[in-house]
VOLO-781146 format. One line per 8 residues: number of its first residue (from 1); for each residue x, y, z negated of C-alpha. Coordinates in Angstrom, 1 decimal, decimal comma. Each point is the difference from the previous one (the first is absolute). Example, Ala and Ser with C-alpha at 12.3 -4.5 7.8 and 13.67 -1.06 7.14 Angstrom:
2
1	12,3 -4,5 -7,8 ~ 1,4 3,4 0,7;
// end
This chain:
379
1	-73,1 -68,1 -19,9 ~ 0,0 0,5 3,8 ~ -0,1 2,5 2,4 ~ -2,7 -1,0 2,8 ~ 0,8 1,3 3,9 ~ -2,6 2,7 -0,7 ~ 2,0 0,8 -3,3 ~ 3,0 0,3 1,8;
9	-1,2 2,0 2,8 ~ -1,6 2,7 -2,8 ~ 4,1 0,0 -1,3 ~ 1,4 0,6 2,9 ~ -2,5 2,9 0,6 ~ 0,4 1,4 -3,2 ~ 3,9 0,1 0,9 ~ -0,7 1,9 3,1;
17	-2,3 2,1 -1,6 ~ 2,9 1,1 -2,8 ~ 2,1 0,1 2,7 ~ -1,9 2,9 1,9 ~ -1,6 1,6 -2,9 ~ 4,4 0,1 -1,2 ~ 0,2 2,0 3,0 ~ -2,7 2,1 0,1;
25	0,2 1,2 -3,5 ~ 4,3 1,2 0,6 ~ -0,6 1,9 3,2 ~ -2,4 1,9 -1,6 ~ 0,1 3,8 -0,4 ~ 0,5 1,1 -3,8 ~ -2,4 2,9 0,5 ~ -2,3 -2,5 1,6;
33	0,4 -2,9 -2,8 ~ -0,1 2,3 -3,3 ~ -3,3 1,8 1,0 ~ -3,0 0,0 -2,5 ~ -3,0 -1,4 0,8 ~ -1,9 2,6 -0,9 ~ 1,3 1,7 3,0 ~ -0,9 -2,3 2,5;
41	-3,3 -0,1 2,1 ~ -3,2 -0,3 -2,1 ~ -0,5 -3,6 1,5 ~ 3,4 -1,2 -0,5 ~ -0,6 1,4 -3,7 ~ -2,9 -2,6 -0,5 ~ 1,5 -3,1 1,5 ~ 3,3 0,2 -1,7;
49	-1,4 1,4 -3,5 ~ 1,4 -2,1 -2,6 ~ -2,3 -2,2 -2,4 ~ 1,8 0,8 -3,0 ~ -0,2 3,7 1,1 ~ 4,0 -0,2 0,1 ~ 2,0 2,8 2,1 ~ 0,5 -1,2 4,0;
57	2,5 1,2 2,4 ~ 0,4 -1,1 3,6 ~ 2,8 -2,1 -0,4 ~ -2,5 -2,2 -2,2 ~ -2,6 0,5 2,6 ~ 2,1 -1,8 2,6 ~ 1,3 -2,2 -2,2 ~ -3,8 -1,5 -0,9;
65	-0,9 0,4 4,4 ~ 3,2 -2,4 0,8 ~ -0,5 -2,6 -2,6 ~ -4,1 0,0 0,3 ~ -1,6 1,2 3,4 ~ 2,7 0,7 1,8 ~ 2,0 3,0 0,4 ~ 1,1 0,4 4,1;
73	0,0 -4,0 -0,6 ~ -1,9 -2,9 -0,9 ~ -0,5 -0,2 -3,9 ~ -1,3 -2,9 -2,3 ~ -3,7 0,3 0,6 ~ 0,8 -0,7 3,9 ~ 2,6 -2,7 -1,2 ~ -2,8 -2,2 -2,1;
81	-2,2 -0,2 3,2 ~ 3,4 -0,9 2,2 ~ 1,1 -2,5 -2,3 ~ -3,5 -1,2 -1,5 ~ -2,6 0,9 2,3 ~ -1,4 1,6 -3,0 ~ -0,3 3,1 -1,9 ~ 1,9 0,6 -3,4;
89	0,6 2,0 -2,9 ~ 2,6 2,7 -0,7 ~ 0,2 1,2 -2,9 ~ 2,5 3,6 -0,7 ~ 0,4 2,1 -2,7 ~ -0,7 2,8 1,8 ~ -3,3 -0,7 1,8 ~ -1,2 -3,1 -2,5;
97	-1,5 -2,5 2,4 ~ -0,2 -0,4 3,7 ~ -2,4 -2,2 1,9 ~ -3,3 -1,1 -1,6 ~ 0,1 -3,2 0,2 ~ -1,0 -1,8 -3,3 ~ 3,7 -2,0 -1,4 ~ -0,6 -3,7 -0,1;
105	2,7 -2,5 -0,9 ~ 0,7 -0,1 4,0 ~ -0,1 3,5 0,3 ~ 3,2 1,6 1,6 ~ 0,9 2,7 -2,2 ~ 3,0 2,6 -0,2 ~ 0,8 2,1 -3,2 ~ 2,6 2,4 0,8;
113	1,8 3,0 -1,5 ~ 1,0 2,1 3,1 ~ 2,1 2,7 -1,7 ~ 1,0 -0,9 -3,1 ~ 1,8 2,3 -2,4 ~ -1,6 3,3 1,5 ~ 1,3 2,1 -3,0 ~ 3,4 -0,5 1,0;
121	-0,7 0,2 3,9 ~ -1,0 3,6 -0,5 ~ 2,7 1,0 -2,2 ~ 2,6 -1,0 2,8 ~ -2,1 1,7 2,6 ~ 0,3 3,5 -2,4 ~ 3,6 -0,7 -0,6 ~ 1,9 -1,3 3,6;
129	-3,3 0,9 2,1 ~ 1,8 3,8 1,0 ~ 3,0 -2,0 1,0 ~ -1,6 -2,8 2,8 ~ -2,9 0,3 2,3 ~ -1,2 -3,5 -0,3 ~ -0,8 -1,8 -3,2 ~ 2,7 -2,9 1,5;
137	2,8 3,0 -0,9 ~ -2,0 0,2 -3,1 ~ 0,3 -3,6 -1,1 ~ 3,5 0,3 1,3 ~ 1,2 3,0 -2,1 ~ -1,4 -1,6 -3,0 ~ 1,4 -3,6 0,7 ~ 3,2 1,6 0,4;
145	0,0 1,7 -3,2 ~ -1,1 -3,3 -2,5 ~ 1,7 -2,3 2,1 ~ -0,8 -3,5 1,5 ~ -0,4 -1,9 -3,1 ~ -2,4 2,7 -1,7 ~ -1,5 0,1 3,1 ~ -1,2 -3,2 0,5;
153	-2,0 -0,2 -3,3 ~ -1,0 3,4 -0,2 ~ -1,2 0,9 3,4 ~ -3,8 1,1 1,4 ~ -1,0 -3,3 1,5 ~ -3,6 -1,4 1,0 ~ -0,9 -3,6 0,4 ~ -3,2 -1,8 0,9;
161	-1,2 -3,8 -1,5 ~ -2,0 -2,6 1,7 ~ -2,2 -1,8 -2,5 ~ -2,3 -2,7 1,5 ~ -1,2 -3,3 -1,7 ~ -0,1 1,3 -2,8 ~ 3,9 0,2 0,4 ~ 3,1 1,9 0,5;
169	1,1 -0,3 3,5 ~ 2,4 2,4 0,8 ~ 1,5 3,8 -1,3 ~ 2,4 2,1 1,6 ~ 1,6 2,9 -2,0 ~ 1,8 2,8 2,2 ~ 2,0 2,0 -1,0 ~ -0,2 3,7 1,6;
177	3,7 1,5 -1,0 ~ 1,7 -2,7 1,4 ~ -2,6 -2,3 2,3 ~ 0,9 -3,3 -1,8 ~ -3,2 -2,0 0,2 ~ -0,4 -3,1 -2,5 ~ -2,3 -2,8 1,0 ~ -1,3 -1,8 -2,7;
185	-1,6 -3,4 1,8 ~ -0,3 -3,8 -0,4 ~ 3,4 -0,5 1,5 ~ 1,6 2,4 -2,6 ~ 1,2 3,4 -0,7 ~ 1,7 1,6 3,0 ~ 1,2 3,4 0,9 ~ 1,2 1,6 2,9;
193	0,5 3,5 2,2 ~ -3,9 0,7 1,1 ~ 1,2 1,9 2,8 ~ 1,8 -3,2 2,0 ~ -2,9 -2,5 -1,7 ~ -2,9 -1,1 2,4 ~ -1,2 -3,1 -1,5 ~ 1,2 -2,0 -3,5;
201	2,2 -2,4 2,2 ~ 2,3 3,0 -0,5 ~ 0,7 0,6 -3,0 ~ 2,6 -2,5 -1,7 ~ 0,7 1,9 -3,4 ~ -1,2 -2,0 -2,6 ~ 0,2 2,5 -3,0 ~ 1,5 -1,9 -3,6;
209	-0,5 1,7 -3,5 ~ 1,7 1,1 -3,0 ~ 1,2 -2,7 -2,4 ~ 0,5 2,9 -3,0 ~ -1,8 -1,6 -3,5 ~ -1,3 3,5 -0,7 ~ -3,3 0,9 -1,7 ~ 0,5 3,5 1,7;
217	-3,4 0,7 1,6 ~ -1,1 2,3 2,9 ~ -3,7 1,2 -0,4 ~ -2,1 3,0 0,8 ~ -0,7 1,7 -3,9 ~ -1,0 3,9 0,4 ~ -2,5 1,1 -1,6 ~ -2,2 -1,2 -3,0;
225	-2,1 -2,4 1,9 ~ 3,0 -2,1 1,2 ~ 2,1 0,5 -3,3 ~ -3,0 -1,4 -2,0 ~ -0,3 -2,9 2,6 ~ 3,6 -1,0 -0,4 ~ -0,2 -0,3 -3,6 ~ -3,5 -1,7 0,0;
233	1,2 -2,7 2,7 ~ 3,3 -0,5 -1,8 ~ 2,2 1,1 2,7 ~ 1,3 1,9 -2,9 ~ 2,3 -2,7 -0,9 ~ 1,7 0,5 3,0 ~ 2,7 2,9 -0,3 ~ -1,2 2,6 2,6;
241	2,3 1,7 2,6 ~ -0,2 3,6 -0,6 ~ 2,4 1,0 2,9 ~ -2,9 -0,9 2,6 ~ -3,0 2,8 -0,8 ~ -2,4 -0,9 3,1 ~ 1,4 -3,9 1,3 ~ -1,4 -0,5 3,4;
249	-3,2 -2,1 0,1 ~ 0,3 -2,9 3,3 ~ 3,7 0,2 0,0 ~ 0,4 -0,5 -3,8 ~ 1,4 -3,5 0,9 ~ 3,2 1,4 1,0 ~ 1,3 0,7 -3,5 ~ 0,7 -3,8 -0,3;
257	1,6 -0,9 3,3 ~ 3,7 -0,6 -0,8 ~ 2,0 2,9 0,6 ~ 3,1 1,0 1,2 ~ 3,2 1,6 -1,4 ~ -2,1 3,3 -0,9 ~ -2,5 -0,5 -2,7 ~ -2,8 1,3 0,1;
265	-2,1 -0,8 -3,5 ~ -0,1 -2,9 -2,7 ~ -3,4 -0,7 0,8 ~ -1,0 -3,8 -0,6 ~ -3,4 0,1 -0,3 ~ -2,7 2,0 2,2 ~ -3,8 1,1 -0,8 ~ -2,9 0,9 1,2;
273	-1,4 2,2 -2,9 ~ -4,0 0,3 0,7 ~ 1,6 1,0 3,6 ~ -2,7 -0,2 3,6 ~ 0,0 -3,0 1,6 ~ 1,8 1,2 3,0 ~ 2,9 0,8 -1,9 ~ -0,1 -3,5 -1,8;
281	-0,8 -2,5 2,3 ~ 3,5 0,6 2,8 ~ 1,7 -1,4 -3,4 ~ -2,1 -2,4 -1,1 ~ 0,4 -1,4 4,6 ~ 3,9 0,1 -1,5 ~ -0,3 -2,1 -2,9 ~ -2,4 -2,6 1,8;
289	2,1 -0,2 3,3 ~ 3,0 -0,1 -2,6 ~ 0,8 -4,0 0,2 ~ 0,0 0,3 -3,5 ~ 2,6 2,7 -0,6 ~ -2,7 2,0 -1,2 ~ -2,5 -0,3 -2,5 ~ -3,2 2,2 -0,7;
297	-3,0 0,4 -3,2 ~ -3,0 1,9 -0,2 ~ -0,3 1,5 -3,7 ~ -2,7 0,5 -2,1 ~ -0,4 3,4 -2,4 ~ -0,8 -0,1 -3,6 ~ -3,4 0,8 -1,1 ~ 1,0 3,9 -1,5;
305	1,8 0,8 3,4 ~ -2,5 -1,7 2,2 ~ -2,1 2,9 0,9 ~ 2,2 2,1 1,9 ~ -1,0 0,4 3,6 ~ 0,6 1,9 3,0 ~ -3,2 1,1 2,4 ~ -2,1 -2,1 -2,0;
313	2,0 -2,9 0,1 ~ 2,2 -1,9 -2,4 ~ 3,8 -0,1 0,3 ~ 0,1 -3,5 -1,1 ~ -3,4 -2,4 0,5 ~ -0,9 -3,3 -1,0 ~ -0,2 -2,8 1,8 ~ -3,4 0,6 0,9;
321	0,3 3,1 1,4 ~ 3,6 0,0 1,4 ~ 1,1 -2,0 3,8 ~ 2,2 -2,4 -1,6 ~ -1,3 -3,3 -1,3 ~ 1,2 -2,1 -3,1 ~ 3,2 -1,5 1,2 ~ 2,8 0,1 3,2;
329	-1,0 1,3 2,5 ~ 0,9 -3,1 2,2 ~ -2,6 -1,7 -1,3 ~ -3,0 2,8 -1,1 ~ 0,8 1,8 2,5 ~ -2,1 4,0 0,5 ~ -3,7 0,8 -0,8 ~ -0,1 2,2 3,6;
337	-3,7 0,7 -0,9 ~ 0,6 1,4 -3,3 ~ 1,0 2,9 2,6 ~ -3,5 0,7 0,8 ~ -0,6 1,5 -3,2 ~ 1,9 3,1 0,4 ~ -1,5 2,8 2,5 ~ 3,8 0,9 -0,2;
345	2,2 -3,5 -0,4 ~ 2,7 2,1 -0,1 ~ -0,7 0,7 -3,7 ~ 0,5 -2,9 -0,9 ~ 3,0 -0,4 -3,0 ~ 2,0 -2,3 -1,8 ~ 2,9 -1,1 -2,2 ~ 2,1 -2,3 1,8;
353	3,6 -0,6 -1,0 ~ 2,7 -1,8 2,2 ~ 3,3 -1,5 -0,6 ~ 3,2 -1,9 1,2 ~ -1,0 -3,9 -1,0 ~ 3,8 -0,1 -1,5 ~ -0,5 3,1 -1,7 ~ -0,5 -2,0 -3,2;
361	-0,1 2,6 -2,4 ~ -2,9 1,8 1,7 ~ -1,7 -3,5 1,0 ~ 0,3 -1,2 -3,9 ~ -2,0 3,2 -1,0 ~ -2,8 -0,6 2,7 ~ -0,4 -3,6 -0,9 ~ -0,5 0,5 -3,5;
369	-2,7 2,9 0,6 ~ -1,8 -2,9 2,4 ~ 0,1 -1,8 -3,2 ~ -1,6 2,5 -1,7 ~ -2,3 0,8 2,6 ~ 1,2 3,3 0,5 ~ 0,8 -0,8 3,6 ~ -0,2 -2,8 2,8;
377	2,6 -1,4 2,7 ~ -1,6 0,6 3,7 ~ 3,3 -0,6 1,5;
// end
């Protein structure tokens, strides 16, 4: 796996991109980022209305702009055309699918979750919003009061992945409390300061993981839907934190980077529990650019459980209906044009569990539900 001159140019762009969007999104006004959409012009109302008919405030609304058209800055639409000489995909949560070209295996595409953890973001604004004028005070007052460490797995954060070849070619993963931006490429896993990073030549941080033989596992479970997934996909022989109620999606990586003196969980093990594909694919970039620290499966769901679905669509798909392929993804690789079949690709689920490789508790488990074919390595 390379990265081609065009490749690296669409990195590097994506970095300045985070970079500005970082920016953009602190110095804005509270009053400004928190309102509704619902009270915005009519015509704004249309173009930013969710497809899963999901609340929108304007901090969301800028955070979509910056990563897709632009927002007082280039975004990735006009970054496929300066790095390809072609158009491209990009595909949000909160506007599905942007472009119209039809994905083919060489099809630039970029999946991206540009405000993850909205829940929360709104509950900071109500509680340190009276106190700052911009929502940098906001992220501030809140980073103060759960500390670094907490901080850097539990804050808002966006990211954006390139997928082309029917590959993984990049993800970045910002986070938004404390502008930490991890690049997950061929060369490695990387973090740095986004506000001093202009191109990847900068950051020299290669991040290392937890060691801990834990079983501990970090997934998103509320509601019946996602409890009944868990058990049907097995990830109920996985002891589940219960300390974490809503784990970030992108970010969820950071629960197995080694930590420091503070600790901040026991986790081992994280999930994807019939989560969107935005939210899924920044770890899956992790595990793949891992060198083999990491290692990642795609789980199946017992016949009883197998019908729970969200918008129409299963939590946990076969083979046949899911964009992974039988076997590692080094070799298989993507189906990009499985993406065709969703009017919103952004509804796209699956149960994907990753893990330290010397984690050999939590490895022995998945390896014996591959030999069971409950389950299969794609990393």
């Amino acid at each position: 796996m390379y990265l081609t001159e065009e490749d690296l140019e669409m990195l590097n762009g994506s970095l300045k991109i985070f970079r500005k969007m970082y920016g953009t999104l602190r110095a804005l006004e509270v009053t400004e980022a928190k309102a509704d959409l619902n009270s915005l012009p009519v015509k704004m109302r249309q173009r930013y209305a969710r497809k899963d008919k999901k609340d929108t405030i304007y901090f969301d609304i800028v955070a979509e702009d910056a990563i897709s058209l632009g927002h007082d800055f280039y975004g990735h639409d006009a970054l496929f055309k300066r790095a390809y000489d072609k158009s491209g995909v990009i595909i949000t949560e909160e506007k599905g699918k942007v472009g119209s070209s039809r994905i083919e295996h060489s099809t630039p595409v970029i999946i991206s979750d540009p405000a993850d953890r909205s829940s929360y973001l709104e509950k900071i604004i109500e509680e340190h919003g009276s106190a700052g004028t911009t929502m940098g005070e906001v992220f501030d007052f809140e980073r103060k009061k759960i500390g670094e460490s907490h901080a850097r797995v539990e804050g808002c954060n966006s990211s954006v992945t390139l997928l082309k070849d029917n590959m993984i070619k990049y993800s970045l993963i910002l986070n938004l409390f404390t502008g930490e931006v991890f690049v997950a490429y061929p060369g490695g896993i990387f973090s740095g300061d986004i506000k001093i990073v202009d191109t990847i030549d900068d950051l020299k941080n290669e991040v290392t993981f937890k060691r801990d033989e834990t079983l501990n596992m970090l997934c998103y479970s509320e509601g019946s839907k996602y409890e009944n997934n868990r058990k049907g996909t097995h990830l109920r022989h996985f002891p589940q934190e219960m300390n974490i109620k809503s784990p970030g999606g992108p970010i969820r990586f950071t629960y197995l980077l080694e930590e420091g003196k503070e600790k901040v969980s026991s986790v081992g093990v994280i999930a994807h529990n019939g989560e969107k594909i935005q939210e899924s694919l920044p770890n899956i970039a992790v595990a793949f650019f891992s060198k083999g620290k990491l290692w990642a499966y795609k789980l199946f769901c017992s016949q009883e459980f197998v019908n729970e679905h969200r918008a129409g669509k299963g939590l946990t798909p076969n083979l046949q209906n899911s964009i992974y392929n039988h076997g590692l993804l080094t070799n298989t690789g993507l189906k990009l044009e499985f993406l065709n079949n969703h009017d919103y690709p952004s509804d796209f689920r699956d149960t994907t569990v990753i893990a330290p490789a010397s984690n050999d508790p939590a490895i022995t488990l998945l390896e014996g539900m591959v030999r069971r074919d409950y389950a299969i390595r794609i990393i």
